[in-house]
N, C-alpha and C positions, 0 to 999 in steps of 0.2 A: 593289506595295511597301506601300501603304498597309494594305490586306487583310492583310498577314502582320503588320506592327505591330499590325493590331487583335485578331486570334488571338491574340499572344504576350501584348498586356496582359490580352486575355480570359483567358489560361490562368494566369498570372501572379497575377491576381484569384481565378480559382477556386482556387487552391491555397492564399491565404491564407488565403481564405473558410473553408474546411473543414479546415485546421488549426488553424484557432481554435475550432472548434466540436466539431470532436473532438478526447479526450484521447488522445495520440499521448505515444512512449516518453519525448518529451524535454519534456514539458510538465509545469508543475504543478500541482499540487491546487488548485483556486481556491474561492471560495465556491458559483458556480454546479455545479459537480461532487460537492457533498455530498450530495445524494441517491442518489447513484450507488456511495455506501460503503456502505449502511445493506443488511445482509442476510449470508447466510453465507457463509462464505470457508474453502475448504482449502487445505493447504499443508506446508508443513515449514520445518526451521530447521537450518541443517548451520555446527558452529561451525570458527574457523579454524581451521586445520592437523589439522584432520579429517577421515574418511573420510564419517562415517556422518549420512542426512539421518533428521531427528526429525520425525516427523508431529506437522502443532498444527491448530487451525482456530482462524476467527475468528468472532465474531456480534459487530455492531453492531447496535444497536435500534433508533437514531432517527437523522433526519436533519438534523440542527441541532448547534450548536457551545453549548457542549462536547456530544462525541459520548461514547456508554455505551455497552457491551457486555460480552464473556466472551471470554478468551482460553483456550482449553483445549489442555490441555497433556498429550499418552501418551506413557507411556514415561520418564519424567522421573527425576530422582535420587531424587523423591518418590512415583515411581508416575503415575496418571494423576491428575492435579487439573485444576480452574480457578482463574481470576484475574479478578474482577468489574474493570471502569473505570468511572469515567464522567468526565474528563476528556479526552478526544481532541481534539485542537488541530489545527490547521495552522499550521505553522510553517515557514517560510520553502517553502512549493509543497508539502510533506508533511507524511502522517498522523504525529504523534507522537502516544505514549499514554505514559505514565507510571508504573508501579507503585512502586517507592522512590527511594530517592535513586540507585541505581544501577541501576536496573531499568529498559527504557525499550528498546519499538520503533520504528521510524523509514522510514516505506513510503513510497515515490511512487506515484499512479497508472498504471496504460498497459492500454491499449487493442491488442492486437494479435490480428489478425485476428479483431476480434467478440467477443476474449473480454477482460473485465476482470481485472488482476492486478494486485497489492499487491507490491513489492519493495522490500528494503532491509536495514536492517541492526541489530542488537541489542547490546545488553549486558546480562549479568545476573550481578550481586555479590550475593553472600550470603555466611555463614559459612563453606558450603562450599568455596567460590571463585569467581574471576571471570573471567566471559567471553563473548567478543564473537562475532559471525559475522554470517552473511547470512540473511535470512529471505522466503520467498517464499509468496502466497496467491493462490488465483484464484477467480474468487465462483461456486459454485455455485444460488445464489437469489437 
């Protein structure tokens, strides 16, 4: 009996151990995880009650808070551009980055199966109009 209790705290221990050490789907961005942003990301952006997914990618450039980089954007109502930052935050366990008052992505980290992915969610107001959806990135470098 004892032997099975100490297995079970062993195992109980190791689980904690490496859920805190790995970033897993339900965890947040913390300070020690900011190195782990900094490089490029592809992805798309598919807004609500639509069909169609928008390829974007991401580059962050450094690894320190505020964080900078380039959101590029094909296919856009403007063609293909970019969007320099350099304000990327963490905010309450996620990347937030900023571009106007209503411009603004909002990714959690996660780790699934070895690969890193950025997920979340957007808003983008302009003259043309405004609108929200989901937005997904996984790091290529």
């Amino acid at each position: 009996m004892k032997k099975i209790l100490v297995l079970v705290c062993a195992i109980c221990f190791s689980t904690i151990f490496v859920s805190s050490v790995l970033v897993s789907a339900k965890d947040e961005i913390s300070v020690a995880d900011i190195h782990l942003l900094k490089g490029k990301w592809e992805g798309y952006l598919k807004i609500y009650g639509g069909s169609q997914e928008q390829q974007r990618s991401l580059e962050v450039l450094n690894d320190d808070i505020p964080l900078k980089g380039v959101l590029y954007i094909y296919g856009g109502l403007s063609g293909n551009s970019s969007r320099n930052f350099d304000n990327g935050i963490i905010e309450k366990g996620k990347l937030v980055i900023r571009f106007e008052k209503y411009q603004w992505i909002r990714l959690a980290l996660r780790n699934k199966k070895g690969k890193l992915e950025l997920r979340g969610d957007f808003r983008w107001a302009d003259l043309r109009g405004d609108w929200t959806g989901e937005i997904y990135f996984e790091k290529v470098e």
